[in-house]
C-alpha positions as CSV (number, residue, x, y, z in Angstrom):
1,X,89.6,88.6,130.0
2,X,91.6,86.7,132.6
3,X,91.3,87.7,136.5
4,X,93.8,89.8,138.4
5,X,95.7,87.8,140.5
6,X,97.0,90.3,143.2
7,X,100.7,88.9,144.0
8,X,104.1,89.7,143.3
9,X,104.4,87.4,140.6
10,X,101.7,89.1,138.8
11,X,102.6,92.0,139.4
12,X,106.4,91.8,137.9
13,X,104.7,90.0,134.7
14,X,102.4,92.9,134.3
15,X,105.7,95.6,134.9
16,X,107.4,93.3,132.2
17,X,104.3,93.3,129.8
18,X,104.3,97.2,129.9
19,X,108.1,97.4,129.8
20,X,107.4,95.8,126.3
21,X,104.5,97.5,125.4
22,X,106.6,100.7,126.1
23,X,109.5,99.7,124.0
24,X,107.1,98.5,121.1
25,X,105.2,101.9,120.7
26,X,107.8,104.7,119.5
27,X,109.3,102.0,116.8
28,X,105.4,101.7,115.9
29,X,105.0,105.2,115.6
30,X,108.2,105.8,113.6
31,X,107.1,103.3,111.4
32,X,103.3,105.1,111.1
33,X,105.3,108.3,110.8
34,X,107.8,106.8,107.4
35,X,104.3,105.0,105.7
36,X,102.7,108.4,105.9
37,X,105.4,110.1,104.8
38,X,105.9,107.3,101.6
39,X,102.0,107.9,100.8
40,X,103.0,111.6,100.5
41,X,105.7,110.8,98.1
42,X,103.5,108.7,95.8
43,X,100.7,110.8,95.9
44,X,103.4,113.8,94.5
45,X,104.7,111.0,92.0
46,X,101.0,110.1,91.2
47,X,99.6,113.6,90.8
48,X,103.0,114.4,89.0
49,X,102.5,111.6,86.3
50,X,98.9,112.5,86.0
51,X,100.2,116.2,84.8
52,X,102.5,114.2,82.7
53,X,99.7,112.0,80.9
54,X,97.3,115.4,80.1
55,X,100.2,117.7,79.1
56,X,101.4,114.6,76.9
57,X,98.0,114.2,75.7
58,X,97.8,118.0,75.1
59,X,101.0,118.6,73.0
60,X,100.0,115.2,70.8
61,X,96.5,116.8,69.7
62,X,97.6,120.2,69.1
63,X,101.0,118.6,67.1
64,X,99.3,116.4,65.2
65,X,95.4,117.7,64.8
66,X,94.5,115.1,62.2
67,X,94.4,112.5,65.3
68,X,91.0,114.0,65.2
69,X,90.2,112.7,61.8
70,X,87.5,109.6,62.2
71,X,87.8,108.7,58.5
72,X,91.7,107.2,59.4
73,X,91.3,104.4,61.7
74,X,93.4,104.3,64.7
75,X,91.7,101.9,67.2
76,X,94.4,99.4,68.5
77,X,97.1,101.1,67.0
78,X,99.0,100.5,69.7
79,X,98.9,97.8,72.8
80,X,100.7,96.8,75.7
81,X,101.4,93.2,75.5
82,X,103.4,93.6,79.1
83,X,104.2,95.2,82.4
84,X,106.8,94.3,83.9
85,X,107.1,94.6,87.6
86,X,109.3,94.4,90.4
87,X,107.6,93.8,94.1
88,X,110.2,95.6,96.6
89,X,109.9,95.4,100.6
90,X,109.5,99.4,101.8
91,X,109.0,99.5,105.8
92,X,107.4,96.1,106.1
93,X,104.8,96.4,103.1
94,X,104.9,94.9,99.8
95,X,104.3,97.4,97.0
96,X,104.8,96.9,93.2
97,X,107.4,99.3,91.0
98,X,107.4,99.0,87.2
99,X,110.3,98.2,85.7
100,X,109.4,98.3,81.9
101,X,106.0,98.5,79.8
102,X,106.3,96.7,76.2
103,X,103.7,98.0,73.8
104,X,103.2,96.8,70.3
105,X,102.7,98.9,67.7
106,X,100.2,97.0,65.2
107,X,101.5,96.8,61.3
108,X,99.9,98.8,58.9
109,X,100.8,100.1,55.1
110,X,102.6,103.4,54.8
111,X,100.9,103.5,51.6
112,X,97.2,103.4,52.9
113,X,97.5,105.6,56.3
114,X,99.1,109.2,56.0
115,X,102.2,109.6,57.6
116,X,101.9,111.3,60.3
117,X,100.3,107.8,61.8
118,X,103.8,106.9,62.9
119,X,103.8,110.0,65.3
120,X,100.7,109.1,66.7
121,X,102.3,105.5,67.5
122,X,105.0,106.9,69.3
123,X,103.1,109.4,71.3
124,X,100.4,106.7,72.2
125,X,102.7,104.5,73.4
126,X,104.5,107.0,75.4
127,X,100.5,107.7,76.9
128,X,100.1,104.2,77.5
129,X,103.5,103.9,79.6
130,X,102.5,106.6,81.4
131,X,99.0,105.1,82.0
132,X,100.5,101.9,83.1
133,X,102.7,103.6,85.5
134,X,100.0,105.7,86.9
135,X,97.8,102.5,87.8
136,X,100.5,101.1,89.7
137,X,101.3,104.3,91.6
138,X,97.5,104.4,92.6
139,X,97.7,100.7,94.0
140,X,100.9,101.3,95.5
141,X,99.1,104.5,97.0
142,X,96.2,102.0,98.2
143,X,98.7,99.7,100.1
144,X,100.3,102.5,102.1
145,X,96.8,104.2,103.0
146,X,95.9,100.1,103.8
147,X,99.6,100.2,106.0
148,X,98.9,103.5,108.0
149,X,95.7,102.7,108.8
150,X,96.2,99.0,110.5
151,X,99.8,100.8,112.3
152,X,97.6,103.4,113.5
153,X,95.1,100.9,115.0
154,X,98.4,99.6,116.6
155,X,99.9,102.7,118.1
156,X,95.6,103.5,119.0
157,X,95.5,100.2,120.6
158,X,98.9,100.5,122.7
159,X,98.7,104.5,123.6
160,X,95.1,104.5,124.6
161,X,94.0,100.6,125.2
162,X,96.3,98.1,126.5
163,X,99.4,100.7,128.4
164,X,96.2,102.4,130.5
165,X,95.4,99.2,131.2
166,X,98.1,97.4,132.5
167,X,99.1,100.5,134.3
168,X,95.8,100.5,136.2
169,X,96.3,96.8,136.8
170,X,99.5,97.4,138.2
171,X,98.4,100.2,141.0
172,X,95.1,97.6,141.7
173,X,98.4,94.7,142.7
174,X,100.4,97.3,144.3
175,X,97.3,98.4,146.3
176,X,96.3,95.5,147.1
177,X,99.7,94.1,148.0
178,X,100.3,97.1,150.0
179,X,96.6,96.5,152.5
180,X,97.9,92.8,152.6
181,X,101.3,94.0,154.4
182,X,99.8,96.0,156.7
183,X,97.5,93.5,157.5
184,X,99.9,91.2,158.3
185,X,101.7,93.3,160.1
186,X,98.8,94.7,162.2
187,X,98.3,90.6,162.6
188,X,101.4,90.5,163.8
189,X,101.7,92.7,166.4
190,X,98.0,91.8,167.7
191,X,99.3,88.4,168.0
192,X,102.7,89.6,170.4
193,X,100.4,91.3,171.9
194,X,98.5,88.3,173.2
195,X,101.6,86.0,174.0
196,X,103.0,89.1,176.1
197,X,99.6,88.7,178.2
198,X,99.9,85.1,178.8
């Protein structure tokens, strides 16, 4: 920490120093204020897709109750071979959207797997879309809880750290500045006090 120096010119540097502090803080705590409400909205979307995936899940094994049959083989039926994202700029932080999931839907005879396989395929792809798309609302969740927390460490170090402090610094100059006028003036008049007695 540097050392007061108690003059003027310290003392307008400090003034200017909290000016900016001053005008720094309420875009700060707007901007705490936006992330918080954005984690809000993708912790709805989050829990909302969630809802989606078990409902989905749900309706597929009471539509099609044979799913549950271990003699038909349906492990890798279907795979995603790519997400396909999109990294957009919201309030100063970088948080990945999907744009598209391709799945592939392995090959197999009609003859050797029943027929209701194909509605399987198309319901476990629509699962795995939703899956994909909940893992990337749960990062994007991660990166705004990441967000508030270092702008609230900003607005906690302006509001309670470094505005305090520079206002304390700038009563110590004024103070001090204040003694060292009247001193002078005190020397002053003891000094035409002396020449009038000569």
């Amino acid at each position: 920490m540097t050392r007061l120096a108690y003059n003027k010119r310290e003392l307008q540097k400090k003034r200017e120093q909290l000016v900016q502090y001053q005008r720094v803080l309420p875009s700060l705590d707007l901007k705490f204020r936006q992330l918080t409400q954005k984690r809000i909205d993708t912790k709805t979307q989050l829990d909302y897709s969630v809802n989606q995936e078990k409902d989905l899940f749900a309706n597929t094994v009471r539509q099609i109750p044979m799913i549950g049959n271990e003699s038909i083989d349906l492990a890798g039926l279907v795979t995603v071979r790519e997400v396909k994202l999109v990294h957009n700029n919201e309030l100063g932080v970088t948080v990945p959207s999907v744009i598209d999931v391709v799945c592939d839907i392995k090959k197999y005879s009609l003859l050797t797997k029943p027929h209701w396989v194909d509605m399987v395929a198309v319901q476990m792809q629509r699962l795995l879309v939703l899956r994909c798309s909940i893992d990337i609302e749960q990062q994007r969740l991660a990166i705004f809880e990441h967000a508030i927390k270092k702008t609230l460490q900003r607005v906690n170090l302006l509001q309670k750290l470094l505005i305090p402090r520079i206002k304390k610094d700038i009563q110590k100059i004024q103070v001090a500045l204040s003694d060292m006028e009247r001193a002078a003036v005190v020397r002053s008049k003891m000094a035409k006090a002396k020449r009038l007695r000569w």
